[in-house]
C-alpha positions in Angstrom: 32.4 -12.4 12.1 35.5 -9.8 12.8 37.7 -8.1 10.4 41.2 -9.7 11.4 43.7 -8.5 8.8 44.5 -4.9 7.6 46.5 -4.3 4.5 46.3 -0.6 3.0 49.0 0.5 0.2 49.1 4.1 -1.0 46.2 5.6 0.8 46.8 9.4 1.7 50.1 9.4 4.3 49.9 5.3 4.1 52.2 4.0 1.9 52.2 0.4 3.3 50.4 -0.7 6.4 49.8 -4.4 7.2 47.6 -5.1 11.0 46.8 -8.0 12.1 43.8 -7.5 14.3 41.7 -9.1 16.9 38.3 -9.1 18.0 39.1 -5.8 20.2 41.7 -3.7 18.8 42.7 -0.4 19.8 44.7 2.4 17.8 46.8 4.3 20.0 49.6 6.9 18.6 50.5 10.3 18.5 48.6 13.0 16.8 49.1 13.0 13.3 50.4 9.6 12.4 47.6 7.6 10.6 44.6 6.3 13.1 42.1 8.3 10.9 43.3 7.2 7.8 42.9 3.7 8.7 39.5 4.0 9.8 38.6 6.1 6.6 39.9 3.4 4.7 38.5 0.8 6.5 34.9 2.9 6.0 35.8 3.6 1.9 36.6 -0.3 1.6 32.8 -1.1 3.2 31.0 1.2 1.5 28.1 0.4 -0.3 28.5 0.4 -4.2 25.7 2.4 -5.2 26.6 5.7 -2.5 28.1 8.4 -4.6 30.6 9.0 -1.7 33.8 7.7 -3.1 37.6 8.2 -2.9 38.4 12.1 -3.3 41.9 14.2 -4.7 42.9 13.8 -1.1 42.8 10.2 -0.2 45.7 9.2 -2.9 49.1 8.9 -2.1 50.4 12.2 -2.3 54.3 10.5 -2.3 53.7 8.9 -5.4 52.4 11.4 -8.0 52.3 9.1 -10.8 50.3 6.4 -8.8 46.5 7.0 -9.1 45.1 4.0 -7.1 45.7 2.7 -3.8 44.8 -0.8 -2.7 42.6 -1.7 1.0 42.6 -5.4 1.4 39.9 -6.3 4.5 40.7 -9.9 5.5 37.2 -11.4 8.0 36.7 -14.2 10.5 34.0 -15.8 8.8 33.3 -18.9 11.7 29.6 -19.6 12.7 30.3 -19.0 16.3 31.0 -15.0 15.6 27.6 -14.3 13.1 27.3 -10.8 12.2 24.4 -9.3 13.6 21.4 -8.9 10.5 21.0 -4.9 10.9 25.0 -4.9 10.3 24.6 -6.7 7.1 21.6 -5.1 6.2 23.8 -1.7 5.8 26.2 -3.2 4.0 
């Protein structure tokens, strides 16, 4: 199983990202522009519900003042031929 769709709206400098991704994707750009964000929502998104590390002040949009939430849709390849490995799953 691989993650192969990305869609993040209002999360920190993101206002709306959409990736399609495959099974070995690479984010390459220049300093500054967003590669950490996605991963850190990518990581928020996975977390387990009962860690106490959440969403802080910092990851909400900070162009849309009013707006207090911000939306990370993970989209997975789910076929039998791509199993996810059982420690994986066990952290999640």
């Amino acid at each position: 199983m691989h993650l192969t769709h990305l869609k993040i709206e209002g999360f920190r400098g993101l206002r709306n990202v959409d990736l399609k991704l495959e099974p070995k994707t690479v984010l390459i750009a220049e300093n500054n522009s967003g590669k950490t964000s996605i991963l850190d929502a990518i990581r928020l998104a996975l977390r387990s519900p009962g860690r106490r590390t959440g969403p802080d002040e910092l990851d909400f949009s900070l162009g849309i003042p009013e707006t207090r939430t911000f939306l990370v849709t993970l989209s997975f390849d789910s076929s039998p031929e791509r199993p996810w490995p059982d420690a994986c799953i066990q952290q999640l």
